[in-house]
Every structure is written in structure tokens, then in C-alpha cells.
C-alpha positions, 0 to 999 in steps of 0.5 A: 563818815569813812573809818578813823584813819589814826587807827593803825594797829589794835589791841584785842583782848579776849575771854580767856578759858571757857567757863559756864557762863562764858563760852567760845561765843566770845572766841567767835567774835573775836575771831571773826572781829579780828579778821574784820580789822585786818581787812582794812590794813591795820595791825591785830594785836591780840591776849588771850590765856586760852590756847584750845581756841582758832583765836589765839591761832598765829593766822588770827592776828599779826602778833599774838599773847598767850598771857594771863589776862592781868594789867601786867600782861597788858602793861607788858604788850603795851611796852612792846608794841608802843605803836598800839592807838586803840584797844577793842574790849567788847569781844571778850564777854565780861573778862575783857570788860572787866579787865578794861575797866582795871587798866583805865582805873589804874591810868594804863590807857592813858599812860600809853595813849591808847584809846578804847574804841566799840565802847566807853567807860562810862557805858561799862560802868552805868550797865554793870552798876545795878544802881547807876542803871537803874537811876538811868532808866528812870531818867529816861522814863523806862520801866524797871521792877522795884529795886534797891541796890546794897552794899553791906549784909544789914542793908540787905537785910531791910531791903528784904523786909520792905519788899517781901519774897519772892525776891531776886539778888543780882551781884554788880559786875558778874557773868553767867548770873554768878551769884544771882539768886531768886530767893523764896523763903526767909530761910534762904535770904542770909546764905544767898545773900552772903553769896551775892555780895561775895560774887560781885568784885565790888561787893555790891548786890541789886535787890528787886521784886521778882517777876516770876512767871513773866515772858523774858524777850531779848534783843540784839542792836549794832549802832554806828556813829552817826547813831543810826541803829539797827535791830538784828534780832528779837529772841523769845526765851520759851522760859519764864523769867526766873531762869538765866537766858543761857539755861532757857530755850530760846526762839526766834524771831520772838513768836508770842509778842504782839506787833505793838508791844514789839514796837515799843521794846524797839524804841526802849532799846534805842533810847537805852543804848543811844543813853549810855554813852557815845559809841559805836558797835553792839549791843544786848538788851533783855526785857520782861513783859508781864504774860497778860493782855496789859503787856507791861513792859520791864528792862532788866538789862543792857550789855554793852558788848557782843553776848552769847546771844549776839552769837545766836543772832549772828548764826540765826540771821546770818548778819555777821554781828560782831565783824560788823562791830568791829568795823563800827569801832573804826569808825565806819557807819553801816550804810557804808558796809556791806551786807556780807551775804547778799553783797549788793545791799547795805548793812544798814537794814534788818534781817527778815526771817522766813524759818525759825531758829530753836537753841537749847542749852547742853548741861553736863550735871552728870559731871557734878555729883551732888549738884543743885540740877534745879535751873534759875539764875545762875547759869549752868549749862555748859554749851548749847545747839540750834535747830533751823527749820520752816517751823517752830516744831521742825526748828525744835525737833531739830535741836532736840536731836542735837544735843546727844543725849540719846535722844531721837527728838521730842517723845516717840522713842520710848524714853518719856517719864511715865511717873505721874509725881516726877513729871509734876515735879519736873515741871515745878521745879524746871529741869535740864530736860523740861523740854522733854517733860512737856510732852510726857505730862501732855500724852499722860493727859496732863491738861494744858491749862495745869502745864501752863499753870506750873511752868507759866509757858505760854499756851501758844507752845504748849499748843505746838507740843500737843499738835506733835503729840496727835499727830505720833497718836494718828501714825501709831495707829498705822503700819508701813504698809498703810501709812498715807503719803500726807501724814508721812510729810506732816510729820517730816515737816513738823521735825519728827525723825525717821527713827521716832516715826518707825518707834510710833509704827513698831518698824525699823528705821530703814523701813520709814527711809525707804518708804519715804524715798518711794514717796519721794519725801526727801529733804530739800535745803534752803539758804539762811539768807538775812533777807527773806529771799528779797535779794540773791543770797551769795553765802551757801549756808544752808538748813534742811527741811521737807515740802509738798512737791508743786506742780507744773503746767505740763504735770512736771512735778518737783520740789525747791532745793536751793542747794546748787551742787558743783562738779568740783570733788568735795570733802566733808568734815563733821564737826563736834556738836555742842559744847561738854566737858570732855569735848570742848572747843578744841574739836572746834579748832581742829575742824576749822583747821582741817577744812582750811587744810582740805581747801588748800588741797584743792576740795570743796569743803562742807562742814555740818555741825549744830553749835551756833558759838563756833567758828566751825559754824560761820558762814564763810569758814567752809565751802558749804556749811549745813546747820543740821544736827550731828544726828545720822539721818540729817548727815546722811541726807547730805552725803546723799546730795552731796556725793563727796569722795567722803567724810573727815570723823577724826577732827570732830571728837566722840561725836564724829567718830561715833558716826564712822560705824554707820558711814562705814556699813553703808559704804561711805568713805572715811578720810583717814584712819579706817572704822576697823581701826577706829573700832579696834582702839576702843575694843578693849579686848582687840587692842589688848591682844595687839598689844600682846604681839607688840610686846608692849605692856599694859595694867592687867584688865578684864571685861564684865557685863554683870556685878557679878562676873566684875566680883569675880574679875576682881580676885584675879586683878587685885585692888584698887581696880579703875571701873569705866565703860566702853565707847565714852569720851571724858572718863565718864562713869570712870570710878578707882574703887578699893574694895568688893562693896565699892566695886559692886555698887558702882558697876550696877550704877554703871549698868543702871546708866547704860544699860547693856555697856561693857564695862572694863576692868583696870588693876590700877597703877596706884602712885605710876606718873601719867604721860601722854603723846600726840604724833601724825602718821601716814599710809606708808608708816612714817610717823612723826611725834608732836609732843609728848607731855608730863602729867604733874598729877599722879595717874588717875587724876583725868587727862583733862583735869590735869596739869600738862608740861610740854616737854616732860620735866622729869622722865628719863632718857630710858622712859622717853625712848620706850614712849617713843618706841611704842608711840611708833609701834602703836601708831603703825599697827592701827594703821593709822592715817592722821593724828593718834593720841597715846596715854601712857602709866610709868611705874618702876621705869616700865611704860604700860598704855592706857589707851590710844585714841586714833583721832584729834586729842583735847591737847593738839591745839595746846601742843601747836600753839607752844610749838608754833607748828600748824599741826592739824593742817599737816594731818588733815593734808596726810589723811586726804593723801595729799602729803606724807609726814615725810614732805613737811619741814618740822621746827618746834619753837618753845624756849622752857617750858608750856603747862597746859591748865585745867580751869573749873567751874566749881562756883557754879555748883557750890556744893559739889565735892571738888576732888579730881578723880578719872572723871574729867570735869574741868570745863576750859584751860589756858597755857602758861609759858615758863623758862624753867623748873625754879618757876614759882608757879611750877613749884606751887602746881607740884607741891600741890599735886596729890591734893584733890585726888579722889577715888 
């Protein structure tokens, strides 16, 4: 059946800003579901909150809202565009459900004749309610674990008691596990309980027996109206059940599931989604199977609506799930789409993996003091990243050396744990970095057998740690020198980076690259190609890995790179890695933006990035993409293949700008602003000097590396003093200490930290106004301000963390000309080519700077959306000498006021302290358009301005 042609115009309703537990994976899909509807000549209309996002970019949709997600705002919309025939809810995660599901209850669809479309209410409804999804799978004879549903604290309570503990509470219609809890001891059952019941919007808990130590399979199903379905993916999550699927390393395809047991999670998951209603688009269904050779099967759960894993799965098949959907809910069936990377064959088939994909989640607790680090229900990490390769080791060294954390890969860097009862105790109690423990407890001799006792990971795993762990054992046992051509491939293949090869050798890095390319062990790409190479893939997305050279029939010998190279000049863009606070999906849309622009210049564009829930990541934004970590050695591989005129650092955040040093000194050209420019914004000491000759002021500051040379700094700064470490993006390890005491333990906590860091020293501007400027500047000089913003919290309170107004509410004209004046000033003497973010202190009518970062900022996405204004195309197409600032024709357009909002994920950690302070830890943002300062919302942000500042 061709698609629903009543269908003229859609309602998008996204995710809003980015919390743990729902992330820009649902930005991804609604990004690509609303170029998906577009295609077919329908109107796009689209709300979403969050202005960091390329989803609320004007080039996404024919009209877009950046409002509240409320029934207010949708009532507003609906008002305006009476011509809306169908709202899509299913891109948006569980904000977008739970929203449709308000405005159908209060009679808003109805009222305006919109129908929903990719879902139906009674399918939300009988898989958000615990007790409906339960009375449907026994109707339909699938297995769940015992359970009750309750609705009140004495009804749990005798539930409790008739189970006994372990036992597992999930709170009805929630996100990210919120409220979920695995509950061990009586002891702990009434304040978790309490939680749950208060987590669920309608008060309701599922209360089951916990399946503790079984293995968790996820799988990702599209479904047309004709009910044909398709399984896109079989996910394994390496945890046991017991830990949130977002919080556990997943694998795929599944690897440890017999051919039988996967068979049958096949048919349960048809028969569930062909059971929950009459609808067309995707779906996610996770399931437990007990880790003995009965193979008992459970169901836990079914989303009617892309997920984060569907993300995963699009970005691991290459089968675009959500675009897909998309044309699904117009009433398309998949034998009539096509398969958007081989374009000869249909949709209607499902996608064969010759290589295996690894995720691992990025937590961030370092940003929550006092914080619960043990993982389990409730999700807690706040972005994740991928790993591609031939093999399941390869696929995860490959993840391990994405996640920045200072980690070369699994072991071999010297940077295990070597305490016998931290070790156990990180294994018992599953840690952030347990994947890292596995193979210190396997190389302190740890047997097996008792790793797999504590965790319940299955042996097969574990066996893939250990063989990596003989082989680092076999290679320390050689020099440079001696090192057989075998084990140096071995060890290539199976993941092991040049770095962690040197470190088992006691050699340096550039030692193991040269013998490596002397033994012509280089790496090779191959194709993400959904179809195991059976069709000609016409998509260039590509990953890395190594093979042993084949031989001809005449002695030629070679190796398959399937990565054809072009003539054309070429440009690459790095991109940001996985989600953080301090460096979120705002990069992302700066990446996005810059590799449209570089592609408008006329470039071949090449984006390497490893975050699967990005834009910046599917395969038909850039020219070329390359999923490979953000990690020296992968880029360098590529630059080396490649040849491009060079490589775009400043759209990328600390990630990207961290790597402008290496390209530096092996003479690759960075795009913009120069490394020596870069370098001199973050030298304290340089950029102050400049400063000095600038005659622009700054606090007085020092320089210490020891507890006590910061003592001594003190008696010449005065308290209260800002302490931070050079070189880190989100104000990390920034503390305002008052006194010696304070002063003394924090800088051996910071040396402790990051052992060998300089850390600066700031007199800090108790009571100043914190303002900063966002502005594009050329070779020749000309510099054009994008925005200057008013921190409505006092300085020292993060950038991040604070509520921004675009234009400043209350700095006067004489204020506003020394920020302009030195904004220019600055911005020339860096030499500056691209974007510059400025912060600035105002105390007593003086501008001092805080800092200039010559690079995107967090804010420039923020400042484009309220203005309209395409700025990171204008810069991008300056910094590749395309344009100067003075060829583009600027018209801001903002009647009042934008504030930028900082959103929290408290709630995840409830026992953190929430005090704001220069450590930034908010984790997403949305915009808010007021008219002018009597606004009732402005009026409450600046009468609570000084409340949570924090020292």
C-alpha cells in the first residue's frame, strides 16, 4: 500500500533538553524522521525546547517551535497551522510519549482533527502500564517474572512480603529506569519504594521477582501496515540483568545466544508487537534468559517507539531505523522502500553483520560529588560511544580508546588497579570502569571461574579478556628489535593500540608505528554495509581494522582497503566524542554545520567521530564518515590515507582542540585559527601578558604546581581565590576556596587528580556580573560580534550552569563598549580565524576577561537559534578562506528577550549536594523567548539568582 495521501503537513514533537536517560539519540531521529517526511512533499512542523540540537535547525522543518513541551504550547501550534492532519509522537523518547498522551486525554487531537500516526494510544498505554503489560503477556502466552503492580506504600509493603528479596521496583510511565531500583535488604524497601511511587506521574509501581545474574538481549523490530516485520538487530548487554541497558556494554550481534533461543526471542517479539495495537513504525523489546542450558526465556519490556538502542542499531547496521519509521507512519510498506545504502534492494530484509559493533556508556560522576557510583536501575551515564571492528576484542579495545578518560585501551598502560580488595570490590559492586577491572583481576590471577561467579558475565567474555591478556604477556617478553611480524598483527587485530604495544615493550610509541609500517601493518577500511558485502554498498561509511596481506598467483602481494579515494580536495572535520557535561551535543550541531558549510565550499567532507547518538555520525551527513575513536593513532591512519588540505579542531570542543598539538608537530594543516593561537588562549601565563599590552584587565592571578608555592600565591592574591587546572573544558576540578585550610586541600586533590597539571590561581571577583561574547573573525582582522550574553547568576557560578539572556538586560552603554572593544582586540591579537568565545567579570563598571577560548562555544548554537542566523556556516566558510566576515549580509532577528536554561539531572543522584558552583554540571538546556523584563519567568530566575551558589 503506497503512502496515505491525506497526509499534508505533520507535527514533530521532540525530546526537549538532554537528561541522563534521554539523550540527542532521540534529536537523531527526529532529525533524520523529519528529513525522511519531507521528502515526500509534506509540510514539517516541529516543537522542541532544546536549542543545542541541528533538530531545531531552520533547514530541519518548514516551521519550527521553540516552546515549552506543554498541551499549551501544542494548543498554540495547532491554533496557527489549522492545516496539521497527523502528529508523529515516537521520535521524541518518553517526553514526546508522555506529552501525546496528555493532549489525547484532554481531547487536543480530536478537538483539531489531528490524528497520530507511528503509534496508537492503546499501544502507549498497554506498555507504559506495568499491570496492562503484564495482563497482555499472559494472554499471549510469553513468559514474564512474577509481579504485582501497586499503587499505594501498604500495597507494596505485602507484595514485598509475599515475594521476598531480592526484588526489583520499576515505577509506570518513566525514562532512563527514573525511580527503578533493585531492592536487597528489608532495610532498604520503604525509602525505595517511597521513591518509585513518587517517580511514576500516576503513582504507580511494578513490583517483580529480580532476576539477578541472568543475560539481558535487546531487540530492534520496524513494522509496516501490512504487518510484515523486520528485525534490524539482536543487541547483547555483556552485564547481567540488574544494571539499566544504557549503563551496560552492549554487543552486537548478540554473541553468546544459541540459534534456538534466538529463534524463539524472534517470534515472542513479533507476537508482542503485532499484539499491542494497530501501527506502523519501531519498535524495542528487551528480554532475560536465564544463564543456564534451559535458556528460559522472560519479557521485560516493549517501547513503542524508536529508543536509544534503536540509534545504536541504526549506526551498527547502517539500516537507517528511524527515516525508515518514518515513512512507515505515512503509510508506506518496507517492501516498497528502499534500502538507503545499497539502492538496488528493498527494505524489507534484515541486516547481516560481517564485524561487530561494542558500545560503552561515558559517566560523568566526577561532576556529582558524593554520588551513589555503584550502577543498577536507574541510568547514569551520560553519553556513550562505539567501537567497529572484525572482532569482538578489536570492536572493544576500539570503544575503550573512545571514551577519553585517559585510557589507551583495555590494560597495557599501566593504569590497572593492583589492590586485590578494590578489585573484588569492583567487580561485586559494578563499577563505571568495570570493563577495565576484568582484566586487572584476570592478570592478577584472578581465576576465571570467580570473576564470573561475581559479575555472572558470561565465560565466553571473559575467555576474550584473557586471550588479550596472554598475548600483552607474550609481547612484553620481546624488544623492538626482535618482535615477530605475527604477534605484531595479532595484536592489531585484536585492538591493542600502538600506545599499549610500546608500554608492554618499554618502547616509545613512534618506535611500534614505524616498525609497524616497515612490516607494512597498516590499517585497511572496510564498508558498514547492512548486508554483509552480498549487494554493492553505495553508502562510504567506514571503520578500521588490520589483515594479513593475500597473495597472488604472480607473488603481488596486497591488502583489501575498501576505502576508494577520490581526486577531489578534501577536508576533515574531527568531531566531539561521546556525550559529557561540559561538552554536549552543541559540538554536534557545530560539526554538522561545519561539514555542510566545507561542502558548499566545494570539499569532499570527512567527518571521524565515535558517538553512535549523533547527527554528526549518520551516514549520509558527510562525504565520507569514518567511525573510529577520536584517539591520535585512528586519525592519523586516516590523514595518512587520506590526504586532505587539513583538519577543522574548533567545532569539535576540548576533544578536537586537544588533537591541534599532535597535527601540529607532524605538520598537518589546521583549518582556522593556528595551534600556536589555540595554545596561547589556554597558556595562562602567555595570555595574560598579551593582555598586559593590550591594556585590558584581568583578576590578578599566579601560577603553582605544589601546595605550597599555591600557600605562598595566596599572601600576594588576597581570598577568596578561584583554584582550576590548566587545559579542561567544563570548569573541571574548579573550586572558590576562602582560606589556607581550604586552599591547601583542594590543590593536593587536584594534584592527586592530574598529577603534574598546573593549576591557576584567580583573586576572584566576589559579587562582579558574569557576561560573555561569541563573534567570527577573518584573516584580514575584520571581526563581526554574534552575541553578547548576561549571566542572570553572580560570577562564579559555571557558564553552563547559568541562566544566559541574549541581548544583556541591564549593562550599560559604557560596559558594552569596553566588552566590544576588547572582544575585537582580543579576537585580532589571537589571530583568530573562525569563531571565539570571551568571558568576561564586571565589577564597579570595569570589564576584566576570564577567559577566551578561540574555538565553537557551548552558546553559539543558542545565540543562532534566537537570532536566526546561520552562524557556524558563516565561520566554517571564513576559516576555510572561502568568505571573509565582511562578504556576509547579518540580520539578527529577536523581538525581546532569549534566555538560555540550564536543565539537571539531580534526580538521578539524589543524594548529591546541588549548590552551583565553577564546576559546571548541568547536562542539557532549553531557550525561553520572553518579550520583555516584567515577564513573570524572568522575574522568578532573578530573584532566585544567588541561591545555589556554592564555593
Amino acid at each position: 500500500m503506497p503512502k496515505d495521501t491525506s497526509i499534508k503537513s505533520v507535527l514533530i514533537i521532540g525530546s526537549g533538553p538532554i537528561v541522563i536517560g534521554q539523550a540527542c539519540e532521540f534529536d537523531y531521529a527526529g532529525s533524520q524522521s523529519a528529513r525522511s517526511i519531507r521528502e515526500e512533499g509534506i509540510e514539517v512542523i516541529l516543537i522542541n525546547s532544546n536549542p543545542a540540537t541541528i533538530m531545531t535547525d531552520p533547514s530541519m522543518a518548514d516551521h519550527i517551535y521553540l516552546k515549552p513541551l506543554t498541551t499549551k504550547s501544542i494548543i498554540e501550534i495547532l491554533k496557527e497551522h489549522p492545516q496539521i492532519d497527523a502528529v508523529l509522537p515516537t521520535m521524541g523518547g518518553q517526553t514526546a510519549l508522555n506529552l501525546c498522551l496528555e493532549a489525547e486525554e484532554k481531547g487536543i487531537w480530536q478537538d483539531f482533527g489531528v490524528r497520530l500516526i507511528g503509534v496508537d494510544v492503546n499501544a502507549i498505554n498497554i506498555t507504559e502500564d506495568r499491570e496492562q503489560f503484564k495482563q497482555l503477556l499472559e494472554r499471549i502466552n510469553v513468559p514474564t517474572a512474577p509481579a504485582k503492580t501497586a499503587t499505594s506504600y501498604l500495597e507494596g509493603k505485602e507484595i514485598a512480603q509475599e515475594f521476598g528479596f531480592p526484588l526489583v521496583i520499576r515505577p509506570s510511565f518513566t525514562l532512563g529506569g527514573t525511580g527503578a531500583a533493585v531492592v536487597y535488604k528489608k532495610e532498604d524497601f520503604d525509602e525505595l519504594l517511597t521513591r518509585g511511587l513518587e517517580a511514576s506521574p500516576i503513582h504507580e509501581v511494578l513490583i517483580d521477582k529480580a532476576l539477578m545474574g541472568w543475560k539481558e538481549y535487546e531487540l530492534e523490530l520496524l513494522r509496516d501496515k501490512n504487518d510484515n516485520v523486520v528485525i534490524i538487530c539482536s543487541i547483547e548487554n555483556m552485564d547481567p540483568m540488574g544494571i539499566h541497558t544504557g549503563d551496560s556494554i552492549t554487543v552486537a550481534p548478540a554473541m553468546t545466544l544459541s540459534d534456538t533461543t534466538f529463534q524463539k526471542l524472534r517470534d515472542y517479539a513479533i507476537l508482542m508487537m503485532r499484539s499491542i495495537g494497530n501501527f506502523a513504525g519501531g519498535c524495542n523489546v528487551q528480554f532475560a534468559v536465564s544463564p543456564d542450558e534451559k535458556e528460559d526465556i522472560v519479557a521485560i519490556e516493549i517501547n513503542p517507539r524508536v529508543s536509544r538502542s534503536s540509534a545504536l542499531a541504526s549506526k551498527a547496521t547502517g539500516y537507517p531505523i528511524a527515516k525508515i519509521a518514518s515513512k512507515l507512519a505515512l503509510g508506506y510498506n518496507l517492501d516498497e522502500l528502499q534500502n538507503q545504502i545499497t539502492k538496488s534492494t528493498s527494505a524489507l530484509f534484515e541486516p547481516t553483520l560481517d564485524y561487530v559493533i561494542v558500545k560503552i556508556p561515558r559517566w560523568n560522576f566526577d561532576k556529582f560529588e558524593g554520588s551513589d557510583r555503584t550502577l543498577g536501575l536507574q541510568m547514569k551515564s551520560v553519553g556513550e560511544v562505539m567501537g567497529i571492528g572484525r572482532s569482538f576484542q578489536e570492536a572493544l579495545h576500539k570503544a575503550t580508546q573512545s571514551l577519553e578518560i585517559k585510557r589507551n585501551g583495555l590494560g597495557a598502560d599501566g593504569k590497572g588497579y593492583k589492590n586485590y580488595e578494590q578489585i573484588i570490590e569492583k567487580l561485586t559492586y559494578a563499577s563505571w570502569d568495570r570493563v577495565f577491572v576484568i582484566y586487572d583481576a584476570i592478570a592478577m590471577g584472578i581465576p576465571l571461574s570467580t570473576i564470573h561467579e561475581i559479575t555472572r558475565i558470561d565465560m565466553w567474555f571473559l575467555k576474550q579478556y584473557e586471550e588479550l591478556y596472554t598475548l600483552e604477556k607474550e609481547i612484553s617478553n620481546y624488544k623492538v628489535s626482535n618482535l615477530p611480524k605475527e604477534l605484531l598483527l595479532e595484536a592489531k587485530q585484536k585492538g591493542f593500540a600502538d600506545r599499549q604495544i610500546a608500554h608492554m615493550m618499554s618502547c616509545l610509541e613512534s618506535e611500534v608505528h614505524t616498525l609497524r609500517m616497515n612490516m607494512n601493518i597498516n590499517r585497511v577500511f572496510k564498508l558498514v554495509d547492512t548486508c554483509a558485502a552480498e549487494f554493492k554498498a553505495k553508502t562510504p561509511y567506514y571503520y578500521s581494522t588490520f589483515e594479513a596481506e593475500i597473495e597472488k598467483a604472480n607473488g603481488e602481494r596486497y591488502v583489501d582497503n575498501e576505502s576508494v579515494l577520490t581526486d577531489k580536495k578534501k577536508v576533515i572535520v574531527l568531531g566531539s566524542g561521546p556525550n559529557r557535561i561540559g561538552q554536549g551535543i552543541e559540538f554536534d550541531y557545530s560539526c554538522v554545520h561545519g561539514v555542510l558549510a566545507a561542502k558548499e565550499c566545494g570539499y569532499e567532507t570527512i567527518m571521524i567521530n565515535c558517538n553512535p547518538e549523533t547527527v554528526s555520525t549518520d551516514f549520509d551527513t558527510a562525504d565520507k564518515l569514518y567511525f573510529e575513536p577520536v584517539f591520535w593513532e585512528h586519525i592519523y591512519d586516516i590523514i595518512q590515507h587520506e590526504k586532505p588540505e587539513g583538519v577543522i579542531v574548533q567545532l569539535g570542543g576540548q576533544t578536537a582542540l586537544k588533537l591541534a598539538d599532535k597535527l601540529s608537530k607532524y605538520g598537518v594543516k589546521i583549518i582556522g585559527t593556528s595551534f600556536d593561537a589555540l595554545d596561547l588562549a589556554e597558556d595562562r601565563g602567555r595570555f595574560s601578558d598579551l593582555l598586559t599590552e593590550l591594556h585590558i584587565p584581568f583578576p590578578r592571578f599566579g601560577i603553582a604546581e605544589t601546595a605550597d608555592e599555591a600557600s605562598k600565591l595566596a599572601d600576594t592574591l588576597d581570598f577568596p581565590l578561584l583554584i582550576r587546572p590548566s587545559y579542561v573544558l567544563g570548569g573541571q576540578g574548579m573550586k572558590i576556596v576562602i582560606n589556607k585550610k581550604e586552599l591547601e586541600e583542594h590543590v593536593i586533590d587536584l594534584l592527586k587528580a592530574i598529577p603534574g597539571n598546573k593549576l591557576l590561581l584567580d583573586h576572584y571577583l566576589a559579587g562582579a556580573i558574569e557576561a560573555e561574547a561569541d563573534a567570527i573573525c577573518d584573516a584580514d582582522g575584520n571581526v563581526y560580534i554574534i552575541g553578547i550574553m548576561e549571566h542572570i547568576e553572580p560570577c562564579g557560578v559555571h557558564s553552563g550552569d547559568s541562566n544566559a539572556t541574549l541581548p544583556p538586560f541591564n549593562l550599560g552603554e559604557f560596559v558594552m563598549q569596553q566588552i566590544k572593544d576588547h572582544t575585537h582586540k582580543i579576537a585580532r591579537a589571537l589571530k583568530t580565524v573562525g569563531l571565539i568565545n570571551i568571558q568576561f567579570a564586571i565589577k564597579d563598571d570595569t570589564v576584566y576577561i576570564i577567559e577566551a577560548n578561540p574555538r565553537a562555544s557551548r552558546t553559539v548554537p543558542f545565540i543562532a537559534k534566537a537570532y536566526g542566523e546561520p552562524y557556524v556556516n558563516y565561520a566554517t566558510k571564513v576559516m576555510l578562506g572561502h568568505n571573509k566576515v565582511t562578504d556576509f549580509d547579518f540580520n539578527p532577528q529577536l523581538k525581546g528577550y532569549a534566555i538560555k536554561q540550564p536543565v539537571f539531572s539531580f534526580s538521578k543522584f539524589p543524594n548529591v549536594n546541588k549548590a552551583l558552583g565553577p564546576e559546571m554540571k548541568s547536562t542539557g538546556e532549553s531557550i525561553l523567548f520572553i518579550d520583555d523584563l516584567k515577564d513573570d519567568q524572568f522575574y522568578e530566575l532573578y530573584s532566585r539568582r544567588k541561591m545555589y551558589l556554592s564555593k
